[in-house]
C-alpha positions as CSV (number, residue, x, y, z in Angstrom):
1,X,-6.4,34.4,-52.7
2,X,-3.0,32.6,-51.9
3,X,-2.3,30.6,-49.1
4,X,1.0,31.1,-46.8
5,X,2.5,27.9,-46.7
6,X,2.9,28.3,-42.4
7,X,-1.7,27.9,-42.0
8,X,-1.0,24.5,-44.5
9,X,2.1,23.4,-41.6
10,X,-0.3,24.6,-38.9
11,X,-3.3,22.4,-39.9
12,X,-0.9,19.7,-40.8
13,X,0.1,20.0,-36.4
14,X,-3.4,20.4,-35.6
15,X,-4.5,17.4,-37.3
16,X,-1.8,15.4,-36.0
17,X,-2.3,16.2,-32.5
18,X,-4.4,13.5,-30.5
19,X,-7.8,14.8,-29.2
20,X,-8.3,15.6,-26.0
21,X,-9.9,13.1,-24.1
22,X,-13.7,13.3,-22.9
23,X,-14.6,13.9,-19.8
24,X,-15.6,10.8,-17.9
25,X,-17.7,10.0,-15.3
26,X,-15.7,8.2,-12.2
27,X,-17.8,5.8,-8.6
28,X,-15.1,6.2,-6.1
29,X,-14.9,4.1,-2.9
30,X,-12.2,5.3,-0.9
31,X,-10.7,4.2,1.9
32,X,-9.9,6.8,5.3
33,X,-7.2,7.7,7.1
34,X,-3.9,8.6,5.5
35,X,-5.4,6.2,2.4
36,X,-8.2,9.1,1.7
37,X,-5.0,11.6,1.7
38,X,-3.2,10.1,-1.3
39,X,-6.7,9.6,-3.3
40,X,-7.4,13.2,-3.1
41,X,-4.8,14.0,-4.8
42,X,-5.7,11.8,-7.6
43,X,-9.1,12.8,-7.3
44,X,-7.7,16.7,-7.8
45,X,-6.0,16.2,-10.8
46,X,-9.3,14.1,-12.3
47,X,-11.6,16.9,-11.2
48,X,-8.8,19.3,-13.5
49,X,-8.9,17.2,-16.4
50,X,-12.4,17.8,-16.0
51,X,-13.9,14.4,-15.5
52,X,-17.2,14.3,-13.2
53,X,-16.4,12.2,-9.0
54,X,-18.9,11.0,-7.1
55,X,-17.5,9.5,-3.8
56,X,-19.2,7.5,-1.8
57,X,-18.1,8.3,2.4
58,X,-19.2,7.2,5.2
59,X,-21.3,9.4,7.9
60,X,-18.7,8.8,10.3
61,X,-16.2,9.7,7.9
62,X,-12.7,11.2,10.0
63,X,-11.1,12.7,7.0
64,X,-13.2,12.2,3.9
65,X,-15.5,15.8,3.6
66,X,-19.4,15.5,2.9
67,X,-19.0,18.8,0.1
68,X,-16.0,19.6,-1.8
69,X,-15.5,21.6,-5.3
70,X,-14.1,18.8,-7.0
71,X,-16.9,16.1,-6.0
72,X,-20.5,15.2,-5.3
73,X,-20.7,12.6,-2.5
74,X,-22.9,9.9,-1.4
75,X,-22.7,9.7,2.6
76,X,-24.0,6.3,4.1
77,X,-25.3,5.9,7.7
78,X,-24.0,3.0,9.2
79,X,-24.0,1.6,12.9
80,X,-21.1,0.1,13.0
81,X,-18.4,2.9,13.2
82,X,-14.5,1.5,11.8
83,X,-12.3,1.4,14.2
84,X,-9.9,3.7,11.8
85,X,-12.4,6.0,11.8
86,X,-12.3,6.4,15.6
87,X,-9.3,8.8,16.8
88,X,-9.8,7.8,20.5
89,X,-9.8,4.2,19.8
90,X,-6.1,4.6,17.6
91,X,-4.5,6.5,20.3
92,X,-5.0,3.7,22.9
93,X,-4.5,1.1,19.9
94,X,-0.8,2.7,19.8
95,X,-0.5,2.5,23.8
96,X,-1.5,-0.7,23.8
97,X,0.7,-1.8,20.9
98,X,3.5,-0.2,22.6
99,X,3.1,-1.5,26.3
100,X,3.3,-4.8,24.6
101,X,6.3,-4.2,22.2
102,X,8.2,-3.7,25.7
103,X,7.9,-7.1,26.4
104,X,8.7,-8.1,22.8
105,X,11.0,-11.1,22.6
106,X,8.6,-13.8,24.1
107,X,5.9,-15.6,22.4
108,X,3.2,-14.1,24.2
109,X,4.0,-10.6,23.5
110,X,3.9,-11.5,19.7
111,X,0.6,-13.6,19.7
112,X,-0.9,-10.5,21.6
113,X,0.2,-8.0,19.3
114,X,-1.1,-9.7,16.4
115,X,-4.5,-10.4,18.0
116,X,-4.2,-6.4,18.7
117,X,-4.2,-6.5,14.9
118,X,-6.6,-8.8,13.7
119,X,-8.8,-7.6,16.5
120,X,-8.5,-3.9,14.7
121,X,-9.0,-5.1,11.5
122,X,-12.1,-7.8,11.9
123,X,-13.8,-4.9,13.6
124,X,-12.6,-2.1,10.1
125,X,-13.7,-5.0,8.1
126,X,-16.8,-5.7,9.9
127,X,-17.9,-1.9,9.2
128,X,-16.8,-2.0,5.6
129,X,-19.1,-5.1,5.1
130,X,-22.1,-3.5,6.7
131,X,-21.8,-0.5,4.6
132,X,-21.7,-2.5,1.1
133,X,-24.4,-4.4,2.1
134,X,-26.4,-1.4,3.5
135,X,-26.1,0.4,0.0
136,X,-26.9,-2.4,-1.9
137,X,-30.3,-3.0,-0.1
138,X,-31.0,0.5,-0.9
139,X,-32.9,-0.2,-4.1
140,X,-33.3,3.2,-5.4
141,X,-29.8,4.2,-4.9
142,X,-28.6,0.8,-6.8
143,X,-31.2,2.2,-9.7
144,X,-29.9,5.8,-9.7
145,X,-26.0,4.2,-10.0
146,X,-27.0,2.1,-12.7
147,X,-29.1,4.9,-14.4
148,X,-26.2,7.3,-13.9
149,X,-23.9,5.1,-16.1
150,X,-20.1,5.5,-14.7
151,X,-17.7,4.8,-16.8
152,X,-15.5,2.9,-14.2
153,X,-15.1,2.1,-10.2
154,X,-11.8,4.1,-8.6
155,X,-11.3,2.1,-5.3
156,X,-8.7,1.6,-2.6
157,X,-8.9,-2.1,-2.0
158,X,-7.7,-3.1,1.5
159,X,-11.2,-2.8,2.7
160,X,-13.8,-4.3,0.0
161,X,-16.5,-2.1,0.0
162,X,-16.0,-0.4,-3.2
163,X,-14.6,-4.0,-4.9
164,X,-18.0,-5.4,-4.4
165,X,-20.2,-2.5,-5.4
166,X,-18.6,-1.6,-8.4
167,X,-18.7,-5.7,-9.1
168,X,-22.1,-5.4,-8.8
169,X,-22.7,-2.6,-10.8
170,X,-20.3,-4.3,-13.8
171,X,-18.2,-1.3,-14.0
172,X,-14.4,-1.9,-15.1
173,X,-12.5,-1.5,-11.8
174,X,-9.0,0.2,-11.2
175,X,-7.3,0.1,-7.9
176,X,-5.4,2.8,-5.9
177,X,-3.8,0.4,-4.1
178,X,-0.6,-1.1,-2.0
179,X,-2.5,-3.4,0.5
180,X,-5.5,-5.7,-0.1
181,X,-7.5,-7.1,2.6
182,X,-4.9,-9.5,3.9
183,X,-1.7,-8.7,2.2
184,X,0.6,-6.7,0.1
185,X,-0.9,-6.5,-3.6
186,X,1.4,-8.3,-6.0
187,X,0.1,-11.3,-3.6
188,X,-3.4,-11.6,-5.2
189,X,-2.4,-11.4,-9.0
190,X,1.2,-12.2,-9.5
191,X,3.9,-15.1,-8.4
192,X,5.3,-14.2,-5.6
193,X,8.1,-16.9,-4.0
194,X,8.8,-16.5,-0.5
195,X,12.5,-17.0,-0.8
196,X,12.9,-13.4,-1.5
197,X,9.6,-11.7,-1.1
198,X,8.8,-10.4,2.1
199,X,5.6,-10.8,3.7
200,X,3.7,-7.8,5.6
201,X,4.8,-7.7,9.2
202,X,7.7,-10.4,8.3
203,X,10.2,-7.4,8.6
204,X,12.9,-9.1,6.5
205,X,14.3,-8.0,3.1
206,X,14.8,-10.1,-0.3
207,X,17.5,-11.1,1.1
208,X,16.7,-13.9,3.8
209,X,18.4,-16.4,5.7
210,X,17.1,-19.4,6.6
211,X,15.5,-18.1,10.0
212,X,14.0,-15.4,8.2
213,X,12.7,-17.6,5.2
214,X,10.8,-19.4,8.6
215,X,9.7,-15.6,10.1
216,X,8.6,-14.9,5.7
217,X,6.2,-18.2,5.8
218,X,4.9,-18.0,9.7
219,X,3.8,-14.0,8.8
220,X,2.4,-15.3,5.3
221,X,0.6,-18.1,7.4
222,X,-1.0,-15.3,9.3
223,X,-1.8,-13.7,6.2
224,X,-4.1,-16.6,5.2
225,X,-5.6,-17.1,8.6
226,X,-6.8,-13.2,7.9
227,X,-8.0,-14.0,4.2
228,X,-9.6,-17.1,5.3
229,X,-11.1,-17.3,8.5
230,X,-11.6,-13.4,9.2
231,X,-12.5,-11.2,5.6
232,X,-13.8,-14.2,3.0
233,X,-16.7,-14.6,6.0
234,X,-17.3,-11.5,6.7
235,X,-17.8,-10.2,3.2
236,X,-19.5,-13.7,1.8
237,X,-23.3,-13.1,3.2
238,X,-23.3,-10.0,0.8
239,X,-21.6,-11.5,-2.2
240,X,-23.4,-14.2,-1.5
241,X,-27.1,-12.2,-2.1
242,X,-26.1,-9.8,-4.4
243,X,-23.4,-11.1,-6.9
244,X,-22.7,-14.8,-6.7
245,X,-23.0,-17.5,-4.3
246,X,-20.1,-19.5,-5.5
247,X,-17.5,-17.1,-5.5
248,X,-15.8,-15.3,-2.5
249,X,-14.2,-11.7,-1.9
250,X,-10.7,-12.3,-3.3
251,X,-11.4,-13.6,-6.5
252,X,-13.6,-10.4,-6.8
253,X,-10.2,-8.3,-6.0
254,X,-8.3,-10.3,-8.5
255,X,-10.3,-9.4,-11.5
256,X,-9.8,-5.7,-11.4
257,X,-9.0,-4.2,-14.9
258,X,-5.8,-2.0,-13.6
259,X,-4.0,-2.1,-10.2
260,X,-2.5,1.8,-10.1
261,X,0.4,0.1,-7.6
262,X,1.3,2.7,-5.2
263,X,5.3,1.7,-5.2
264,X,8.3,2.8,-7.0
265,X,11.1,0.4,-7.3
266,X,13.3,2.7,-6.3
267,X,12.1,1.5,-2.4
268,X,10.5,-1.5,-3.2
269,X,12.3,-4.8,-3.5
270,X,12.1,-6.4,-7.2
271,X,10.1,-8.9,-7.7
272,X,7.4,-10.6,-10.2
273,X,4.4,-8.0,-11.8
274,X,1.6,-8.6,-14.4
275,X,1.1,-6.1,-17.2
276,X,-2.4,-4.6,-15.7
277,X,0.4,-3.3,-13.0
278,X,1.1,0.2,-13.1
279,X,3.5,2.1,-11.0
280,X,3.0,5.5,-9.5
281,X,5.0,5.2,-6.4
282,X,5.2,9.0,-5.3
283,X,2.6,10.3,-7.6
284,X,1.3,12.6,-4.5
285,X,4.8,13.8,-4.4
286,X,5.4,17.9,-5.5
287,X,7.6,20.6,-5.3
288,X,7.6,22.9,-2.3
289,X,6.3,25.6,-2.0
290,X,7.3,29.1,0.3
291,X,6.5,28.6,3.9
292,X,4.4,30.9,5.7
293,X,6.2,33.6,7.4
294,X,6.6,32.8,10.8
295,X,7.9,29.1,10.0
296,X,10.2,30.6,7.6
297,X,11.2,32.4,10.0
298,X,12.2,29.3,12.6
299,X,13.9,27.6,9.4
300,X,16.0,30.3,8.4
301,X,17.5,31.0,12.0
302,X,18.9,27.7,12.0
303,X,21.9,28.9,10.3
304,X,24.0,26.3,8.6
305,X,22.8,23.7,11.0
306,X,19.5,23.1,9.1
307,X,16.4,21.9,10.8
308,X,15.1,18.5,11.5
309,X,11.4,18.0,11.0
310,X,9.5,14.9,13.0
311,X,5.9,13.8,11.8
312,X,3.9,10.8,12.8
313,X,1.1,11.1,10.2
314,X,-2.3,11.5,9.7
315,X,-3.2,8.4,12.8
316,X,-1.0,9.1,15.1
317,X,-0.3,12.6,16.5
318,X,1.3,11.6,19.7
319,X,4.0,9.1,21.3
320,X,2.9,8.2,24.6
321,X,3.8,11.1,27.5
322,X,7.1,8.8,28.5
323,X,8.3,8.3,25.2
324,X,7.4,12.0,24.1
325,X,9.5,13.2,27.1
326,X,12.4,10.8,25.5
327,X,12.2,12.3,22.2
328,X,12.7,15.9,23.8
329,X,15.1,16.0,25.7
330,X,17.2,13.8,22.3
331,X,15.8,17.6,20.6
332,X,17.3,19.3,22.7
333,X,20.6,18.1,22.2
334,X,21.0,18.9,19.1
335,X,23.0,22.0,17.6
336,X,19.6,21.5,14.7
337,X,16.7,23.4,15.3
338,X,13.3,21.0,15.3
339,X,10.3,21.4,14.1
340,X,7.9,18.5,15.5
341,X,4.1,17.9,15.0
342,X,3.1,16.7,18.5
343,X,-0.9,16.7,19.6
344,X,-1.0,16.9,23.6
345,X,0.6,18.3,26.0
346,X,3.9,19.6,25.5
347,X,6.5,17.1,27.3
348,X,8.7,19.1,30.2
349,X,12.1,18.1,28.3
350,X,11.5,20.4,25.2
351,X,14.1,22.4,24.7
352,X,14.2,25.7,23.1
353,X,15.7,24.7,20.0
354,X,12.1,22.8,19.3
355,X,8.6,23.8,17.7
356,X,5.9,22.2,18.6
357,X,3.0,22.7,15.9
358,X,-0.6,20.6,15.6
359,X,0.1,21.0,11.8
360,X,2.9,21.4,9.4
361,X,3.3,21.7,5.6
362,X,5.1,18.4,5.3
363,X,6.0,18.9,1.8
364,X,7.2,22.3,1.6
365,X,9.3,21.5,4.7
366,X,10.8,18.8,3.3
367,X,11.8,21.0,0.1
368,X,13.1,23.4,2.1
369,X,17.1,23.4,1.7
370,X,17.5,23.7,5.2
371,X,16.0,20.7,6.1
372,X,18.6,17.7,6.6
373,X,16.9,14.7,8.8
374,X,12.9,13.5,8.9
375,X,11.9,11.6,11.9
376,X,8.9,9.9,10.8
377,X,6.5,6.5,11.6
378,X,7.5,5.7,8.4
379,X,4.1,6.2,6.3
380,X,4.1,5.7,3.0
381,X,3.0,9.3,2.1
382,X,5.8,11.1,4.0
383,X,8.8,8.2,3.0
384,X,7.5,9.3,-0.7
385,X,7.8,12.7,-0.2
386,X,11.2,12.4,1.6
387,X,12.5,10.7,-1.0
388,X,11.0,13.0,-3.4
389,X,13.1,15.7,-1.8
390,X,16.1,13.1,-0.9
391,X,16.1,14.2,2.9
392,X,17.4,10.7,4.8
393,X,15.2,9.1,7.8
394,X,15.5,8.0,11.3
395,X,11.9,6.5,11.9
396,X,10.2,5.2,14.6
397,X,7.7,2.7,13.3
398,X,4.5,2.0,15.5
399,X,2.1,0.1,13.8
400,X,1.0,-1.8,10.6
401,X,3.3,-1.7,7.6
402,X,5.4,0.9,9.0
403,X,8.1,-1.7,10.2
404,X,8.3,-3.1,6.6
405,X,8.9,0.2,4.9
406,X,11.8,1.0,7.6
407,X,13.6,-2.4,6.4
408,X,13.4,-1.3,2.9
409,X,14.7,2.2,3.5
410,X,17.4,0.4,5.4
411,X,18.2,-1.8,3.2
412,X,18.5,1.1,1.0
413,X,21.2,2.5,3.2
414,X,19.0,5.8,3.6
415,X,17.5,5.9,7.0
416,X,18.2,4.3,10.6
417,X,15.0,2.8,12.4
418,X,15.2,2.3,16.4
419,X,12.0,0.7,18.0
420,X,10.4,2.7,20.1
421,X,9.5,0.4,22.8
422,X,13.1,0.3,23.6
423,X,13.9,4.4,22.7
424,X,16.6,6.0,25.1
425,X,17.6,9.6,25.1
426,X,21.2,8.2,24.1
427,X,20.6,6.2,21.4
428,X,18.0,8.5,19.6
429,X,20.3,11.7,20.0
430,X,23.1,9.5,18.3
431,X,21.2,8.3,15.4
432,X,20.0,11.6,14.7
433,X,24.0,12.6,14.7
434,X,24.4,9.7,12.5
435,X,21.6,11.0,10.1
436,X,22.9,14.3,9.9
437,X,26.7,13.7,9.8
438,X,27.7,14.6,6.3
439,X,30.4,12.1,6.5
440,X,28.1,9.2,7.1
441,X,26.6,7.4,4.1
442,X,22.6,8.3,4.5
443,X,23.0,12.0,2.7
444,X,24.5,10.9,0.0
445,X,22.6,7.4,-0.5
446,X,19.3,9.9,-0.4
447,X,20.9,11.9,-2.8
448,X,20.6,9.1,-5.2
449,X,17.3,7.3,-4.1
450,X,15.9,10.9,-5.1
451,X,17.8,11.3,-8.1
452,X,16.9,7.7,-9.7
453,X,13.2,8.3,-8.7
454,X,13.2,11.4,-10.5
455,X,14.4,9.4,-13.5
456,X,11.8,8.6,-15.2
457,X,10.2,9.3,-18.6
458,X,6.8,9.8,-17.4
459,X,5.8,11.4,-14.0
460,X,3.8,9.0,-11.5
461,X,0.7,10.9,-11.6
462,X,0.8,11.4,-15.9
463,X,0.7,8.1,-15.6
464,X,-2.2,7.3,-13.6
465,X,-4.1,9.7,-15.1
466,X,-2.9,8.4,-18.7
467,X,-4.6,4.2,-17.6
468,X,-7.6,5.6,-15.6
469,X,-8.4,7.4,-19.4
470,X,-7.1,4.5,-21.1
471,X,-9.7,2.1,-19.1
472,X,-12.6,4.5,-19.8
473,X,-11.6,4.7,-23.4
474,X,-11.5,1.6,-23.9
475,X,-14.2,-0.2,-21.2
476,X,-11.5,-1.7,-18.8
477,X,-8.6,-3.3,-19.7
478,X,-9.6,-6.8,-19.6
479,X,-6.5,-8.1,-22.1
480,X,-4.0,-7.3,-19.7
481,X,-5.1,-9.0,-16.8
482,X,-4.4,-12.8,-16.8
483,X,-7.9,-15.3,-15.6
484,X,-5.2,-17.6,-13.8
485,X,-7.2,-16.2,-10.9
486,X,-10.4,-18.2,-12.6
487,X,-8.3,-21.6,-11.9
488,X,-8.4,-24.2,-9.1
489,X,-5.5,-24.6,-7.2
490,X,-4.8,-27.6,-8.6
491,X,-4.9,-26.7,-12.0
492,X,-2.8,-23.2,-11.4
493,X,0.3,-25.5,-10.3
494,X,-0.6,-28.2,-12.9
495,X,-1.1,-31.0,-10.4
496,X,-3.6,-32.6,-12.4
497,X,-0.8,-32.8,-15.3
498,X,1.7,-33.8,-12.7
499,X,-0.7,-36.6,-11.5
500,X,-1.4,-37.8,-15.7
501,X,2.6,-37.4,-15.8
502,X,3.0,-39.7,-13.0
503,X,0.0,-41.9,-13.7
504,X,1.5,-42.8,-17.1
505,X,5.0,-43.4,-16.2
506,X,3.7,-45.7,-13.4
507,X,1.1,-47.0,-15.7
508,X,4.4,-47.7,-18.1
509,X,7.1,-48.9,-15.3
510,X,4.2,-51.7,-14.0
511,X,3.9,-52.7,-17.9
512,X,7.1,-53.3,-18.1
513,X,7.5,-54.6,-14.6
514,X,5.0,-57.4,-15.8
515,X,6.6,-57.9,-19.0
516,X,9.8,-58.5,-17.7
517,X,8.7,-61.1,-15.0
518,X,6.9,-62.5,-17.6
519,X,9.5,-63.2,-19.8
520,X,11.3,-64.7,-17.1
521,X,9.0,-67.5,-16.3
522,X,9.4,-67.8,-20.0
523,X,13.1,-68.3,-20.3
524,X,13.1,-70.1,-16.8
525,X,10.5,-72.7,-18.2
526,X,12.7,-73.5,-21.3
527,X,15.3,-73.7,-19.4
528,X,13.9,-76.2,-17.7
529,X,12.2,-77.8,-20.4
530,X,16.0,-78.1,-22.3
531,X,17.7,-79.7,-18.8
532,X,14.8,-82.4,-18.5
């Protein structure tokens, strides 16, 4: 029997085509908050692929669920409860914050607002810390890890947890990550100058005079005081007893395999990388998707005025009742209709152009053609998903890193910040105006951010999916990270060749220092010897 020539082309394809790859089996330490949000997604599209999650949550988890279809968990009981994990404790963090952002401008009011910080983050690292060292003293769930034989450790590494168990499990370790314990990423692993990269909280851009080059180095400064005297100690008992004395919780953060870098340059200021760096700025980013009926509703009678949409995360659900009565009664003035997720009560300035909602599809609203402004904290999720859908930004920056994605969206040219310590009914009605004024240059400038971000030859999330395999295939990724990490400071700036440098030419210079004088006393004694 004959062959048609189409089965041999077929097989030919077939053959060609790369297998699929194997399910794996994936340890992942999240982090909460609006950091869980973002890893869920990834975990999602993992579970689809159909790779096996085990996530290990704390009992006191806010956002992170016990039982899910697309993981197992392991939930740990620990005494110490996170301060993230604490909604009543964030809303008066936020008050406080605010109250002392109103007398921002003296030195005081900046000392107390970062001890604010440091205070909230010594007490989140404190929990973290408790809750390694509380699994790791559980023998048999060490033995059933070890037994279960993960193929790597998926971890979120501004708290440590998850760095140091999967260290001490030796499984090949890939980061979700933007922030580490003390500082932006790129910090731990690649060069970073502070001429023209910003430190967290420095609020500059890449672009620095000198008295921001000062403000760059004082917030790096703080940076190390964090790294040094607050997270190193607090995580070194248990690295100490269970990995190795003579080593410290950074260095274990710099030796990850692959650092799944939660930026797109698109926002981000350029700026040195390493080749273990990958980029998936946006990969939570989707399109929208129809709005239930009664929202659809709201948008549609807008008319050609379009709706604004105000969000302040996952944290943060409220403004203070002053401030909340402030953004209102700016609402109100608007010919926009307003869709704004507030938790409280309503203020007594909302006019009825605005919804008030305890929830709103973020995403889908921001898809929505009708949508034309997004107030927001300026979270990395929703400034994403904004520029995902290129709506512009007025945001209102409260806490953390929220100041430092404002600047960069300014510098952008696609969003206004005002500080709301200072907010006015005036001033916030006309940057909204500003925002939504077709004639101003935020539309457009969004237009483009959007466009170059969609750019791109591989999606964000393809691509994390893609190294995550790539590490399992392969057992990490250990030839694209550099060991400089490994090397005393002394050696990673090549003082001891500086000081052999200098030791030689001063070794030389006194040789012939000597020499000279030498033949001097020479020629001066025959000179002598010829006049007598």
């Amino acid at each position: 029997m004959l062959l048609h020539p189409q089965i041999f082309v077929l097989v030919a394809l077939l053959w060609s085509v790369p297998p699929l790859s194997l399910a794996g089996k994936i340890l992942v330490y999240p982090v909460d908050g609006s950091h869980w949000l973002n890893m869920d997604i990834l975990l999602q599209e993992l579970h689809q692929r159909g790779h096996k999650l085990t996530v290990v949550r704390s009992a006191n988890s806010w956002y992170i669920p016990e039982t899910t279809a697309h993981y197992t968990s392991i939930t740990i009981r620990v005494n110490h409860l996170s301060s993230l994990e604490d909604p009543e404790y964030m809303a008066s963090f936020l008050k406080r914050n605010i109250d002392i952002q109103r007398g921002e401008g003296t030195v005081w009011s900046f000392i107390a607002l970062q001890k604010e910080v440091i205070t909230l983050l010594e007490e989140s690292h404190k929990s973290s810390a408790e809750m390694v060292r509380t699994i790791l003293e559980d023998k048999k769930l060490v033995k059933k890890l070890k037994e279960t034989k993960y193929d790597l450790m998926l971890t979120d590494p501004g708290f440590a947890g998850g760095v140091i168990l999967g260290t001490h499990l030796g499984l090949p370790m890939v980061y979700n990550v933007r922030w580490i314990t003390n500082a932006e990423g790129h910090f731990a692993i690649a060069p970073s100058p502070l001429s023209y990269i910003p430190t967290i909280g420095s609020r500059v851009t890449d672009k620095m005079s000198f008295t921001n080059k000062l403000k760059n180095f004082l917030h790096y400064g703080i940076g190390q005081y964090i790294d040094y005297l607050l997270t190193r100690p607090l995580y070194q008992g248990v690295i100490s007893e269970h990995i190795d004395p003579n080593t410290n919780v950074y260095t274990l953060i710099q030796g990850a395999d692959l650092w799944l870098m939660r930026v797109d340059f698109v926002f981000e200021f350029p700026r040195p990388t390493m080749p273990n760096v990958v980029y998936i700025g946006g990969f939570q980013c989707k399109p929208s998707k129809p709005l239930p009926d009664e929202l659809e509703k709201f948008v549609e009678s807008s008319g050609e005025q379009g709706v604004v949409i105000m969000s302040l995360g996952t944290l943060l659900g409220s403004l203070v009742p002053d401030i909340s009565e402030v953004v209102a009664s700016a609402f109100a003035r608007l010919p926009q209709k307003v869709i704004w997720r507030h938790v409280g009560e309503k203020p007594s300035t909302l006019g009825n152009n605005t919804l008030i909602v305890d929830w709103l599809p973020q995403n889908d609203l921001l898809g929505h053609p009708k949508t034309k402004a997004f107030v927001s904290h300026g979270g990395t999720n929703g400034i994403y998903e904004a520029i995902y859908h290129g709506v512009p930004i007025l945001g209102l920056p409260l806490i953390f890193d929220q100041f430092d994605n404002m600047i960069r969206l300014e510098a952008r040219g696609v969003a206004k910040m005002l500080e709301v310590s200072a907010l006015d009914v005036d001033s916030l009605e006309q940057a909204l105006r500003d925002i939504l004024d077709e004639n101003q240059p935020y539309q457009k400038n969004m237009r483009r951010m959007s466009s170059l971000h969609h750019d791109t030859p591989l999606k964000p999330m393809d691509s994390a999916i893609f190294w995550l395999e790539f590490v399992m295939r392969h057992k990490g990724a250990a030839h694209l990270r550099t060991e400089s990490y490994k090397l005393p400071w002394y050696s990673y700036y090549c003082v001891d060749v500086l000081m052999l440098i200098m030791s030689v030419f001063t070794a030389i210079c006194l040789l012939l220092v000597l020499m000279i004088r030498a033949l001097f006393k020479v020629f001066a004694k025959k000179g002598k010897t010829k006049r007598e």
